[in-house]
C-alpha positions as CSV (number, residue, x, y, z in Angstrom):
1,X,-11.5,-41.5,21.5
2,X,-10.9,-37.8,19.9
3,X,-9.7,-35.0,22.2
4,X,-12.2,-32.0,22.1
5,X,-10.9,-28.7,20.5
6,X,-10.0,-26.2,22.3
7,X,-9.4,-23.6,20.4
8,X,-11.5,-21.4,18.5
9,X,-11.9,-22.5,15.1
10,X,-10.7,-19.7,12.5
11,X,-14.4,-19.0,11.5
12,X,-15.5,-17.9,14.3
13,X,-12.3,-15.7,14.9
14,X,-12.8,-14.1,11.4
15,X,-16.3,-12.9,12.4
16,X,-16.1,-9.5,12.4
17,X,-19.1,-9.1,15.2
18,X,-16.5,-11.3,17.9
19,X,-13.4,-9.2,17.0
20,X,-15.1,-5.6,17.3
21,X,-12.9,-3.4,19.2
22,X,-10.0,-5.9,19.9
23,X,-8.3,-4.7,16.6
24,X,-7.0,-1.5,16.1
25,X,-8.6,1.0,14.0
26,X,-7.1,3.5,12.3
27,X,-8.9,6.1,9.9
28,X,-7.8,6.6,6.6
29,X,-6.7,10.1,7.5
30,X,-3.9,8.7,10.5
31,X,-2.7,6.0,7.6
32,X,-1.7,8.5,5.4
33,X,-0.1,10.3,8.3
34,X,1.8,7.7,9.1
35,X,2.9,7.0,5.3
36,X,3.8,10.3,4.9
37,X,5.5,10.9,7.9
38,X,7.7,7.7,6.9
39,X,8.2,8.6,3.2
40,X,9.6,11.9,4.7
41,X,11.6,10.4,7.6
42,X,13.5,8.4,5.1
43,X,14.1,11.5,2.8
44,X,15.6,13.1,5.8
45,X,18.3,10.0,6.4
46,X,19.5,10.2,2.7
47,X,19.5,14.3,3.1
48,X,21.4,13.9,6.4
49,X,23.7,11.4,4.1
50,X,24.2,13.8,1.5
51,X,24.7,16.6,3.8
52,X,27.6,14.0,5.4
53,X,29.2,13.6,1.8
54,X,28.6,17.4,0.2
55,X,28.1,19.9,2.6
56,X,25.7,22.3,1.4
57,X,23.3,25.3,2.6
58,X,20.3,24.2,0.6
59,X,20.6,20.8,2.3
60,X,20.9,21.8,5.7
61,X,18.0,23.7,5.3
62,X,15.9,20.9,3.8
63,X,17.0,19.0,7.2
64,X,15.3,21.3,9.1
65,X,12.3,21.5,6.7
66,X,12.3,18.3,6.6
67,X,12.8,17.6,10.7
68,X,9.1,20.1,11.0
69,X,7.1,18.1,8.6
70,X,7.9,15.0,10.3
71,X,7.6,16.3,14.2
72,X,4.1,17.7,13.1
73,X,3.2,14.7,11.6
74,X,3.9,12.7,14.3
75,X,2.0,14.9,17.0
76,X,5.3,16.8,18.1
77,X,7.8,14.1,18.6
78,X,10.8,14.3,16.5
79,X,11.9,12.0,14.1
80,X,15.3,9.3,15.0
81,X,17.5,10.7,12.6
82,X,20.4,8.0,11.9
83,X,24.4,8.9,12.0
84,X,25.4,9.0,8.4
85,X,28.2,6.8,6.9
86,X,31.8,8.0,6.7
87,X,32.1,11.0,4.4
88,X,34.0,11.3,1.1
89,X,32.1,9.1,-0.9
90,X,32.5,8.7,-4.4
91,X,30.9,10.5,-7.3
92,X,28.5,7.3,-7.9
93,X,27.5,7.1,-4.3
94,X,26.4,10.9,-4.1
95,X,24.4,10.3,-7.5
96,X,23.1,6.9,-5.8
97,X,22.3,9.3,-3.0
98,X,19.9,11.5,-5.2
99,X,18.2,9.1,-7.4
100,X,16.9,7.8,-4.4
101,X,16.0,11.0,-2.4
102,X,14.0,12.2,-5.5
103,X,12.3,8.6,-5.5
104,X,11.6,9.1,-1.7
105,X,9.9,12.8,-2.7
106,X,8.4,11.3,-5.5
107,X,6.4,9.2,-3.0
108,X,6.0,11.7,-0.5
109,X,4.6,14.0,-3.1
110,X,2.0,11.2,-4.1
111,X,0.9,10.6,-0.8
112,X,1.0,14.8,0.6
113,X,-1.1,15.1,-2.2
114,X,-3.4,12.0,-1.6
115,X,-4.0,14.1,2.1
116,X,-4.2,17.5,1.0
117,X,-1.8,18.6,2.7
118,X,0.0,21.4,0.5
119,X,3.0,22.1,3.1
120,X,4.4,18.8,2.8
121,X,3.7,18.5,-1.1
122,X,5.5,21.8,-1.7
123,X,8.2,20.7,0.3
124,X,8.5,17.3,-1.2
125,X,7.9,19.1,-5.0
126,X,11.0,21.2,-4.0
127,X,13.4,18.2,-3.1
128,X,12.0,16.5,-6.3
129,X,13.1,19.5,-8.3
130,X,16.9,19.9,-6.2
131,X,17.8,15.8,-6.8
132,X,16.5,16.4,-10.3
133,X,18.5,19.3,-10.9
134,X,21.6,17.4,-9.1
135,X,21.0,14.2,-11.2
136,X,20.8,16.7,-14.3
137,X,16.9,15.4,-15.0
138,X,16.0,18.9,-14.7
139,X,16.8,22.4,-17.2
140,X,18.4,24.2,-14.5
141,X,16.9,28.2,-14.8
């Protein structure tokens, strides 16, 4: 009358002891890896953006600081950077620009700090404290 299941009920597939070793694992150490190495790739795009719109030194460098943190986060592979938009943005974009790179060191700060990892915190301190100074959050001296 009834057609057998033939599936495995959900129960049985939420039992931890039958899923052993067909899920990925990762340690709590490789997560915040990963987070960090993401919260800094993303600080590089809107650093490669602002580098697009206002040329700078202090930027370019970042981009390279930036570009280390990530490759040896990663386990030596480099990070996609993306092509930025057309230059000559307005004033409101540029300030758009930092607001959300400081938000982006922000977090990168949080989680650097999380690992114990002071190379990327100082970095990510130091690009919190340049968009602050460019947004005019900071005393500049």
């Amino acid at each position: 009358m009834y057609e057998p299941i033939r599936t495995p009920s959900v129960h049985t597939m939420a039992d931890p002891a039958r899923t052993e070793g067909l899920l990925p694992r990762r340690s709590r150490e490789e997560e915040l890896d990963n987070r960090l190495a993401g919260h800094l790739t993303a600080l590089l795009t809107v650093t490669d953006e602002l580098r697009a719109h206002t040329p700078d030194a202090e930027l370019d460098d970042a981009a390279q600081r930036l570009d280390a943190q990530v490759t040896r986060l990663c386990g030596g592979r480099a990070p996609l950077r993306a092509e930025p938009s057309a230059a000559g943005a307005g004033a409101s974009r540029v300030a758009a620009l930092h607001q959300r790179a400081h938000t982006l060191a922000g977090q990168a700060l949080v989680v650097a700090t999380s690992r114990s990892d002071a190379a990327a915190a100082e970095l990510a301190a130091e690009r919190m404290e340049a968009h602050a100074r460019a947004l005019g959050l900071a005393e500049v001296g």
